[in-house]
C-alpha positions as CSV (number, residue, x, y, z in Angstrom):
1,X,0.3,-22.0,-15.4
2,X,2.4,-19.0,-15.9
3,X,2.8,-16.9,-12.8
4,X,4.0,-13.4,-12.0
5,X,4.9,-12.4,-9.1
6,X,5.4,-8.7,-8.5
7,X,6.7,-5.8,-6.1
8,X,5.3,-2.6,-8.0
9,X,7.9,-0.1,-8.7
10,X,8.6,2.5,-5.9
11,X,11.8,5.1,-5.2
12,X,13.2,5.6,-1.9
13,X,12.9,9.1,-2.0
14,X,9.4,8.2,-1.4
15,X,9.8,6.9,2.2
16,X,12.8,8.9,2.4
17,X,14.2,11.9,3.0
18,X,16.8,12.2,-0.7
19,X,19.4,13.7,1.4
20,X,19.4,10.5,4.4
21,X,18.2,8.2,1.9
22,X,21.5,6.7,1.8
23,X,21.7,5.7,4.8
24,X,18.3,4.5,5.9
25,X,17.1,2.6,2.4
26,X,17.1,-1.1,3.0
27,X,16.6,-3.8,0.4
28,X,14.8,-6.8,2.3
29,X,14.6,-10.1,0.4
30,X,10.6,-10.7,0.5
31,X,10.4,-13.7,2.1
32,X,6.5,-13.9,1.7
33,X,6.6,-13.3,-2.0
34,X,9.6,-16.3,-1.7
35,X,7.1,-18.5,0.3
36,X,4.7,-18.4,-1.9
37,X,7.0,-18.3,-5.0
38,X,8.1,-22.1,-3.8
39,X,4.8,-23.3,-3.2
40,X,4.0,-22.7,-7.0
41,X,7.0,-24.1,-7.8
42,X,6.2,-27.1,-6.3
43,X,3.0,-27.6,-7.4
44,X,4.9,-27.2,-11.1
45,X,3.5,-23.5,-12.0
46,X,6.2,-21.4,-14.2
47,X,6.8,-18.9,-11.5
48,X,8.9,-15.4,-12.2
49,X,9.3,-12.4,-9.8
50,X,9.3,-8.8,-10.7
51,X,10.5,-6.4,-8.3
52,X,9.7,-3.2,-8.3
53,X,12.7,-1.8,-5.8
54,X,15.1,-2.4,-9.1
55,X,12.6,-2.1,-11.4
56,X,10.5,1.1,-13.3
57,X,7.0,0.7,-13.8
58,X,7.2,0.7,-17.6
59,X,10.5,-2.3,-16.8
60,X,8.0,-4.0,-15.2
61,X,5.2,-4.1,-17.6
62,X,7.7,-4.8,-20.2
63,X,9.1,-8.2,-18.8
64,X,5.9,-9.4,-17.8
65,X,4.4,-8.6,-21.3
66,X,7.4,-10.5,-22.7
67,X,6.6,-13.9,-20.1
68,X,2.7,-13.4,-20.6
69,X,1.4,-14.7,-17.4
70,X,-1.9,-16.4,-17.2
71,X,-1.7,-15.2,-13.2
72,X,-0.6,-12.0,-11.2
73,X,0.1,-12.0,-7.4
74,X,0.4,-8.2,-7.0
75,X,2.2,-7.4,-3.3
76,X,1.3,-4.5,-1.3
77,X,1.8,-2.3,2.1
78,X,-0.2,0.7,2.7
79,X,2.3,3.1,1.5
80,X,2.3,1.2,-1.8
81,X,-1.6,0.4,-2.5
82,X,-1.5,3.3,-4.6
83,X,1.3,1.4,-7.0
84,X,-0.8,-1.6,-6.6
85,X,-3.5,-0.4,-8.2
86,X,-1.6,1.0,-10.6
87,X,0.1,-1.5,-12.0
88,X,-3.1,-3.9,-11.6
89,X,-4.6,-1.3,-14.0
90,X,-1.4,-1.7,-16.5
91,X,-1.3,-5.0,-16.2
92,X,-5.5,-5.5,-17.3
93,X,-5.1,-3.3,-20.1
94,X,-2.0,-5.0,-21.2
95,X,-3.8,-8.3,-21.3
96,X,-7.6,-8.3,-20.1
97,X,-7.1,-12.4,-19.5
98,X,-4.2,-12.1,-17.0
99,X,-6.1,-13.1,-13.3
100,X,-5.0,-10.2,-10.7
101,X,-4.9,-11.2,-7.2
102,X,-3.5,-8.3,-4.2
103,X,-1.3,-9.9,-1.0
104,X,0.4,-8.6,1.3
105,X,-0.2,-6.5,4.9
106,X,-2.7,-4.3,3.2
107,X,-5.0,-6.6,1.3
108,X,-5.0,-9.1,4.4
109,X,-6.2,-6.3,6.9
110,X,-8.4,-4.6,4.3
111,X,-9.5,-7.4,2.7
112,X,-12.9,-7.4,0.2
113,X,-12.7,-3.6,0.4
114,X,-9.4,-3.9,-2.0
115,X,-12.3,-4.9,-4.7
116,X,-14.2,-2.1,-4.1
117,X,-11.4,0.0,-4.3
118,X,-9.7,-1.5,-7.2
119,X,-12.0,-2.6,-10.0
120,X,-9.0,-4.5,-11.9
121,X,-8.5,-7.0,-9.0
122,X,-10.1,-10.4,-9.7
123,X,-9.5,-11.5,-5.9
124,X,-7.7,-10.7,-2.6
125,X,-5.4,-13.1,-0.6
126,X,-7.1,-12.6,3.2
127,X,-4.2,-14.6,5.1
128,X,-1.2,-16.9,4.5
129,X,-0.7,-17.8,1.0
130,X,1.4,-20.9,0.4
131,X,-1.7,-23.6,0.5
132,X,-4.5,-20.8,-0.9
133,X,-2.8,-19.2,-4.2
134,X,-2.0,-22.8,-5.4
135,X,-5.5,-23.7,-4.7
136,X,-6.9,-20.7,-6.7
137,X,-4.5,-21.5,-9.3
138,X,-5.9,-24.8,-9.3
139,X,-9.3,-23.5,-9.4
140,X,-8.6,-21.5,-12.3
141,X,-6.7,-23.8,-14.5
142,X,-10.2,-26.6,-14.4
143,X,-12.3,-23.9,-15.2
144,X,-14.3,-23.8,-11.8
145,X,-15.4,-21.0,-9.3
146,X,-13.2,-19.6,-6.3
147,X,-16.4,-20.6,-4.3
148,X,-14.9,-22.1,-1.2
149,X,-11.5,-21.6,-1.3
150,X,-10.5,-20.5,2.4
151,X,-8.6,-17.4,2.1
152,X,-10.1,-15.4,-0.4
153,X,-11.9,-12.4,-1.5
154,X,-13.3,-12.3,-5.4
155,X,-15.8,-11.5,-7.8
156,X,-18.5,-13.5,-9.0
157,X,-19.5,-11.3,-11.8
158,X,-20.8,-8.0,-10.2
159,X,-20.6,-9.8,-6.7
160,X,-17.8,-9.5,-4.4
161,X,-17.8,-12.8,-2.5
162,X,-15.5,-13.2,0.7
163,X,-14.8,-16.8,1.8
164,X,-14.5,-17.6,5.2
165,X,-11.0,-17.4,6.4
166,X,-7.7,-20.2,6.2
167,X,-6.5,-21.4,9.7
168,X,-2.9,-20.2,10.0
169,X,-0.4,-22.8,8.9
170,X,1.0,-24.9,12.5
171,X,3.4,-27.3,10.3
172,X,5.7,-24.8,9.4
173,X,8.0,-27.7,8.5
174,X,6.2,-28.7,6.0
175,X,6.7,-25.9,3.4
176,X,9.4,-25.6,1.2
177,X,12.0,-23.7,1.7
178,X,11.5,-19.3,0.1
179,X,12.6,-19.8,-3.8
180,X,15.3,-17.6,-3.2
181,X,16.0,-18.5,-6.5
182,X,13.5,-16.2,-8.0
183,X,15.6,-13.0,-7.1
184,X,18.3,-12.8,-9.9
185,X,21.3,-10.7,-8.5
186,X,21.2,-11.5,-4.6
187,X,24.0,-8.8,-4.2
188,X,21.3,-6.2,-4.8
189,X,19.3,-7.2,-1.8
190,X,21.3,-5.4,1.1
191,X,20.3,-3.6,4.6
192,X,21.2,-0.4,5.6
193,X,25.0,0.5,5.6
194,X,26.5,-0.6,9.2
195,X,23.8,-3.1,9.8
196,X,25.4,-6.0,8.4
197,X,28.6,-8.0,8.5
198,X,29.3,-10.0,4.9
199,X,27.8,-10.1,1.7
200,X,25.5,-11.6,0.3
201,X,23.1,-11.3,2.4
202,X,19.3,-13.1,3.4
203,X,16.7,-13.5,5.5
204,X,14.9,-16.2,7.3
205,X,12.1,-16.5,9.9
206,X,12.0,-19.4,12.2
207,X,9.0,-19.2,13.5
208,X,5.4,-16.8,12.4
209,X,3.6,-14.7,14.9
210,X,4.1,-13.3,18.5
211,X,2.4,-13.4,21.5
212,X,2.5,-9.7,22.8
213,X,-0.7,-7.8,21.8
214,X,1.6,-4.1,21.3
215,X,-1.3,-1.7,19.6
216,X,1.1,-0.6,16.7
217,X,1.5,-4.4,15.8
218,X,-0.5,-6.4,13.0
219,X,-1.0,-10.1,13.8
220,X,-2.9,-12.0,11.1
221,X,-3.9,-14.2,14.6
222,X,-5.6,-11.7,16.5
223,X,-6.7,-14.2,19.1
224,X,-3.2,-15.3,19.7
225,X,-4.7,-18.8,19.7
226,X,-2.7,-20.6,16.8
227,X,1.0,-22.4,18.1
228,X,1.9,-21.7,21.6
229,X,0.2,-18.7,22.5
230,X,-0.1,-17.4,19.1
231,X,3.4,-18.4,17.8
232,X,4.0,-21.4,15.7
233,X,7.8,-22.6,15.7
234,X,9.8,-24.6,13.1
235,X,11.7,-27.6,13.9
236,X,15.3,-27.0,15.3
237,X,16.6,-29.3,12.4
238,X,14.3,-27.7,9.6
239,X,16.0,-24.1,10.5
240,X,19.3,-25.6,10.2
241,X,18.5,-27.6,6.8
242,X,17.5,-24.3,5.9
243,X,20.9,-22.6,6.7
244,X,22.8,-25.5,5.2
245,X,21.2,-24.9,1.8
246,X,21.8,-21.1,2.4
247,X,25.2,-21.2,2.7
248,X,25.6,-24.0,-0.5
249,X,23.5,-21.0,-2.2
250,X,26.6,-18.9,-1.4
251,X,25.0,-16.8,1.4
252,X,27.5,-15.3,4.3
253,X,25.1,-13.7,6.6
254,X,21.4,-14.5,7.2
255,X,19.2,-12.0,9.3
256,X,16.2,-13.4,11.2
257,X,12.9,-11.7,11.2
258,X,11.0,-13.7,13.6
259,X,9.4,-11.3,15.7
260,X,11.2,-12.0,18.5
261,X,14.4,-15.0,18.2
262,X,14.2,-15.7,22.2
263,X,10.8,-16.4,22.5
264,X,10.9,-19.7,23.1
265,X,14.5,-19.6,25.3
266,X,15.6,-23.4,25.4
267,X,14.7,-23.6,21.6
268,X,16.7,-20.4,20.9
269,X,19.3,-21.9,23.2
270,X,19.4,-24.9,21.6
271,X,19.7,-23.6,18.0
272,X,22.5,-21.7,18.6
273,X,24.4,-24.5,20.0
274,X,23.5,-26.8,17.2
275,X,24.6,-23.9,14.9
276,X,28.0,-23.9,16.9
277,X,28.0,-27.6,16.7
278,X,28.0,-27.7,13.3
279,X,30.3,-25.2,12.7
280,X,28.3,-23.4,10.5
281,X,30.6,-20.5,9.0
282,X,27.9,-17.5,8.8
283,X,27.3,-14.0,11.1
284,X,23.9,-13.5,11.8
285,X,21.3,-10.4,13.2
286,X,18.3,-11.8,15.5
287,X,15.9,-9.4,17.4
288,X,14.7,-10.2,20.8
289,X,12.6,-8.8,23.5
290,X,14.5,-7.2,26.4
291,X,12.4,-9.5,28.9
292,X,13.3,-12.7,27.0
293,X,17.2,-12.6,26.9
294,X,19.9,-13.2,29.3
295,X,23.7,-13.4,29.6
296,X,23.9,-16.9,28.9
297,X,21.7,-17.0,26.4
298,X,23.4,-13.5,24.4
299,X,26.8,-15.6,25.1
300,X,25.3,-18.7,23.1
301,X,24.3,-16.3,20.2
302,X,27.5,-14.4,20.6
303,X,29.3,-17.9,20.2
304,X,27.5,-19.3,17.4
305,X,28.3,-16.5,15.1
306,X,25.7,-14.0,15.5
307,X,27.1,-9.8,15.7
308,X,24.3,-8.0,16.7
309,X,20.9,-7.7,18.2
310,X,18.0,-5.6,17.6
311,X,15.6,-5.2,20.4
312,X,13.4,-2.2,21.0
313,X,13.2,1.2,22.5
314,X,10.0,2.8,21.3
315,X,10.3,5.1,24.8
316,X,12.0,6.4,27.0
317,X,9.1,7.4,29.6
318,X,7.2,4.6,31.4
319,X,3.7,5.2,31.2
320,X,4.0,5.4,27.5
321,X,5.7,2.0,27.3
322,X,2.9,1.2,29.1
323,X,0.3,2.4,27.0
324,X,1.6,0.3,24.2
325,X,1.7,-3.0,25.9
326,X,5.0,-3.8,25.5
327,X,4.9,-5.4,29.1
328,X,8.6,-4.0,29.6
329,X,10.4,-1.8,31.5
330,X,13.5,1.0,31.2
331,X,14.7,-1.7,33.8
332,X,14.7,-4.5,31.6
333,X,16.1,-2.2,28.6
334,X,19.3,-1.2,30.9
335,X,19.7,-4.3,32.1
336,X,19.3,-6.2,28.4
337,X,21.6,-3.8,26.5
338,X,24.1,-3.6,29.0
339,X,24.4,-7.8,29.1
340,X,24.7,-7.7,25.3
341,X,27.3,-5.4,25.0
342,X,28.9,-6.5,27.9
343,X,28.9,-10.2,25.8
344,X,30.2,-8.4,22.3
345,X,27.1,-7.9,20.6
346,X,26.6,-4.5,18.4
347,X,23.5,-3.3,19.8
348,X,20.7,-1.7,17.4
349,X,17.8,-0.1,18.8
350,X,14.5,1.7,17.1
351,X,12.5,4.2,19.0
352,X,9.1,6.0,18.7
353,X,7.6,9.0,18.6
354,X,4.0,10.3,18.0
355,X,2.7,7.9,21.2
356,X,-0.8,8.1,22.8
357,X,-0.4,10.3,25.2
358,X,3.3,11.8,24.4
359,X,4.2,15.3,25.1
360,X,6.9,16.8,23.2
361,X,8.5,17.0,26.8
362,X,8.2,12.5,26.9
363,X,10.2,12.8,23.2
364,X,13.0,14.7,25.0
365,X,12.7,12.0,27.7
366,X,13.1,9.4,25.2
367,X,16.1,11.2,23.6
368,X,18.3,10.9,26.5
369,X,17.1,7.5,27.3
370,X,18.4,6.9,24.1
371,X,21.8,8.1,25.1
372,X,21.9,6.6,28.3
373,X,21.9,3.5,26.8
374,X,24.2,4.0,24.6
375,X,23.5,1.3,21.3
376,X,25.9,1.0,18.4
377,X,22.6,1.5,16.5
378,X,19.7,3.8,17.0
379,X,17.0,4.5,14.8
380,X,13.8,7.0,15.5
381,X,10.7,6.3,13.8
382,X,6.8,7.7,14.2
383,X,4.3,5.5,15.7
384,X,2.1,3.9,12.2
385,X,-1.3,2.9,12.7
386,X,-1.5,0.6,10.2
387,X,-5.0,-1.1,9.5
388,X,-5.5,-4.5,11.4
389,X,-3.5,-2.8,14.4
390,X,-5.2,-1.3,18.1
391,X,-4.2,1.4,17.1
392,X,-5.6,2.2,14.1
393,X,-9.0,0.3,14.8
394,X,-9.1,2.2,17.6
395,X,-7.2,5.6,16.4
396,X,-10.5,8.5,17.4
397,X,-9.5,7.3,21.1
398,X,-5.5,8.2,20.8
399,X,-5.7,11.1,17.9
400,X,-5.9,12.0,14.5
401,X,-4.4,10.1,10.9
402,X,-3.2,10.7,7.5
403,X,-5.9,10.3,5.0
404,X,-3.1,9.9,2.4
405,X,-1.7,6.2,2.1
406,X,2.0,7.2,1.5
407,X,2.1,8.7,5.0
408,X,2.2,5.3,6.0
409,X,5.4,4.4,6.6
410,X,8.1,4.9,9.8
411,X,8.6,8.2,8.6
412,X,5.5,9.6,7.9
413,X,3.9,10.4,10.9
414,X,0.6,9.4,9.5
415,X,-0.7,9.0,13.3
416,X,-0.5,12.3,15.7
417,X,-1.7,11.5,19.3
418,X,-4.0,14.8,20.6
419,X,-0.9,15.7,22.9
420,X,1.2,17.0,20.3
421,X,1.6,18.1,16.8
422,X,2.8,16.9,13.6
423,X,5.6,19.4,13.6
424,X,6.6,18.4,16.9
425,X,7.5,14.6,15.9
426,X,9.4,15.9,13.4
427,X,11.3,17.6,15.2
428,X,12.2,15.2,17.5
429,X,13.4,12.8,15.5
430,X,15.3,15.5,13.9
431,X,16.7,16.3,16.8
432,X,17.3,12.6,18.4
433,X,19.3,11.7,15.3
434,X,21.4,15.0,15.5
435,X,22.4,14.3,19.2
436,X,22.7,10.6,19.3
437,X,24.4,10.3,16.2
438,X,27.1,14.1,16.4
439,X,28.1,12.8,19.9
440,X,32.2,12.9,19.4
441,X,32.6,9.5,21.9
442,X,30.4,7.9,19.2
443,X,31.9,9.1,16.1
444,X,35.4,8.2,17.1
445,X,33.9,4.5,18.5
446,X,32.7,4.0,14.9
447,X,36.0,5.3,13.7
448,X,38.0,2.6,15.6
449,X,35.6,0.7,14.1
450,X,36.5,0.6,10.4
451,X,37.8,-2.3,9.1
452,X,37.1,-2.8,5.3
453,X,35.2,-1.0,2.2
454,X,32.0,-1.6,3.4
455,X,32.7,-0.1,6.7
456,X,34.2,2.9,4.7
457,X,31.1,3.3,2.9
458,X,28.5,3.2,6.0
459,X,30.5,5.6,7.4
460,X,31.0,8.2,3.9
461,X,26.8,7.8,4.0
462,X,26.5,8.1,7.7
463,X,28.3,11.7,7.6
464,X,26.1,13.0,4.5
465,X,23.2,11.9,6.4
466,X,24.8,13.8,9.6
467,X,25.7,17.0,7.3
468,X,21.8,17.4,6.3
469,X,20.2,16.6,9.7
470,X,22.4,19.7,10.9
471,X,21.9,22.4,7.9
472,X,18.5,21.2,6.3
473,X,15.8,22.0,9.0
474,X,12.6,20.3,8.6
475,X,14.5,17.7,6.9
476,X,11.6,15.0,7.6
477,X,8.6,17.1,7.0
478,X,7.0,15.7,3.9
479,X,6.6,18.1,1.0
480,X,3.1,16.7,0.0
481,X,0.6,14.4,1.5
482,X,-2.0,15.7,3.2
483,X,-2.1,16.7,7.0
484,X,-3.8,14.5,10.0
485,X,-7.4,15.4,9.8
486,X,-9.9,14.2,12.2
487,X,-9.8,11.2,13.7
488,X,-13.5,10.5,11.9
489,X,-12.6,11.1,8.6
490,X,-9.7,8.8,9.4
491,X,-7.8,6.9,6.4
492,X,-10.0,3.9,6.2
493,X,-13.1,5.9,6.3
494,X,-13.8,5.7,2.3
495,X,-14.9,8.3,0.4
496,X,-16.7,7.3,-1.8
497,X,-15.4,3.8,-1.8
498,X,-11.4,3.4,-1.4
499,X,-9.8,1.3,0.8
500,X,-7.1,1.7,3.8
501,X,-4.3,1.5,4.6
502,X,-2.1,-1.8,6.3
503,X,1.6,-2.2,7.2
């Protein structure tokens, strides 16, 4: 069967700011779409990929027109469900016959009310998609009913039928390896300037879940009771097959998404000394807790090749690190940047505003925590309640949301906490990015720093970025959306029938 796989067209001046677009726009590979790209492939579909980050709307319709699938997997966030059902709509009217299935963080957490909301969807992936979409497809090619298929929302005429959901996937080793091959020019697919090392660039997870319960994070195992405490971990040797066939793909630096690369320490351990051992010529970017690393273990990454580390802020005040359940403290945050840099990782760090229970006077808090610790990296985001989260199943008891979708991202502050304003978390991160990033022991660190064209470039976009955030004020206050309303007539809550929002 002929299968499309698509991102639907979106600009980055829609998540945004134009004038620190530059800057902040990153280019992930989609390693989900890749997932279950390679499971098609092996069950011999004709799989393409059409993504919409390089793509218009109209160059998408065109050059799936021209393939003619018999099958669309249509991926969507919240921000873009809006672009999902727009090109689910395009896609029906170029060619009524073409199946339309939604995936992604949105569909799984909204799940059957993605039909209701979209009337040119045939069904909705509810969960991991590698065994269930070849399953449907199966389905479909014999001519028989989705009845029973784990994993799945569709119609049965005027019916929408929900199936009960798919256990989560423990044999990780036993899926093929992201079709990496579907992508076309790798060299397009590239992080923000400064965060990586050599080009081309991928991604790769080595394990799938996490077993923190942080309110602002989606887990399609809410239970935590898949893996070991809700974390399922690929063999040592299946990670390094994959990194073999990475680098014979031509690939120079891989970044790993798993939610957190320590959690399992003598596994992390282990893989960067069979990496060293092998002498496996690539740089890498891992995140990690800061309760789950240590000096020897930073050393071992340092050694076997990786250059930096994310691990996060969110705040710089206690009792709101608290109330998101990180189970960490500023201790552990001092203590874990200072053993990485000490080790000769570049240090990257996010933080939060908009938290339940933040004053404006707890973002200024967090803003010199920031530069007390001092990373190579910072970045300062508002707190997202996307569906499926704590926080947004729970959002009347911590404040109000954005009724509009496209708030839903880091910059939108879609979710305001009853202790402050919308205005106000703009203006913090305004104002964290000014100081952190206009200190002059900074910019003459990154200075010393520059080493080649790419460094060059991070820096020529960093200082545009830096020029706006000083002359251009409000420069993250969205131009249209509509304002948090009350917390009861949250996004979610459908009038008369739309659906929600999710990561």
């Amino acid at each position: 069967m002929r299968c499309a796989l698509i991102f639907p067209a979106w600009l980055p001046h829609e998540v945004f700011p134009r004038q620190t677009a530059g800057s902040q726009i990153n280019y992930w590979q989609p390693l989900g779409v890749l997932y279950v790209g390679a499971a098609l492939l092996k069950a011999g579909h004709d799989v393409r990929f059409f993504n919409g980050a390089f793509l218009t709307h109209d160059e998408i319709l065109r050059r799936v027109g021209e393939f003619d699938p018999q099958f669309a997997g249509i991926y969507s966030v919240t921000f873009g469900w809006n672009k999902a059902k727009r090109t689910a709509e395009a896609l029906k009217r170029l060619n009524p016959e073409i199946f339309t299935c939604a995936g992604g963080p949105y569909p799984i957490a909204m799940q059957e009310q993605c039909l209701r909301d979209c009337a040119y969807f045939d069904a909705v992936g509810t969960g991991e998609g590698e065994i269930t979409v070849p399953e449907m497809l199966e389905r479909l090619e014999s001519g028989r009913s989705l009845d029973g298929v784990l994993g799945v929302a569709f119609r049965r005429g005027a019916e929408i039928v929900k199936n009960p959901p798919r256990p989560l996937i423990e044999d990780l080793d036993s899926l093929p390896f992201p079709a990496r091959e579907l992508l076309g020019e790798t060299d397009k697919y590239l992080p923000p300037p400064a965060t990586y090392k050599r080009t081309p660039v991928t991604v790769m997870m080595t394990s799938r879940g996490c077993r923190r319960r942080c309110i602002f994070c989606f887990q399609i195992d809410r239970e935590r009771k898949s893996g070991l405490r809700g974390e399922r971990f690929r063999s040592i040797e299946n990670v390094l097959a994959e990194i073999e066939l990475c680098l014979q793909q031509g690939y120079r630096e891989i970044k790993f998404l798993d939610e957190s690369f320590s959690a399992d320490y003598d596994r992390a351990m282990q893989l960067c000394q069979a990496i060293r051992a092998r002498r496996l010529d690539f740089t890498w970017f891992a995140s990690a807790c800061v309760n789950m690393v240590d000096r020897p273990l930073l050393q071992a990454m340092k050694d076997a090749g990786c250059w930096a580390i994310l691990m996060g802020g969110e705040s710089g005040v206690q009792d709101n690190l608290n109330t998101l359940r990180k189970a960490e403290t500023l201790g552990h945050m001092r203590a874990a940047v200072r053993t990485a840099k000490e080790v000769g990782l570049t240090v990257s760090m996010p933080f939060i505003f908009g938290l339940p229970g933040e004053t404006f006077a707890d973002g200024l808090k967090t803003i010199e925590f920031a530069l007390e610790l001092d990373p190579d990296l910072a970045n300062f985001h508002c707190l997202t309640p996307f569906p499926g989260t704590h926080l947004y199943e729970h959002r009347e008891k911590y404040g109000t949301v954005s009724d509009n979708l496209e708030d839903y991202t880091y910059q939108g502050a879609a979710f305001v906490p009853y202790t402050m304003t919308r205005e106000q978390i703009h203006a913090l991160r305004q104002l964290a990015f000014r100081r952190f990033y206009s200190r002059p022991a900074f910019l003459l660190r990154r200075l010393l720093r520059l080493r080649n064209v790419n460094d060059l470039r991070a820096a020529a976009s960093g200082v545009r970025s830096l020029f706006w955030l000083w002359v251009r004020r409000g420069l993250f206050r969205r131009g249209r959306g509509t304002p948090p309303g009350p917390a009861t007539a949250a996004a979610g809550t459908p009038p008369p029938a739309p659906g929600s929002s999710a990561g």
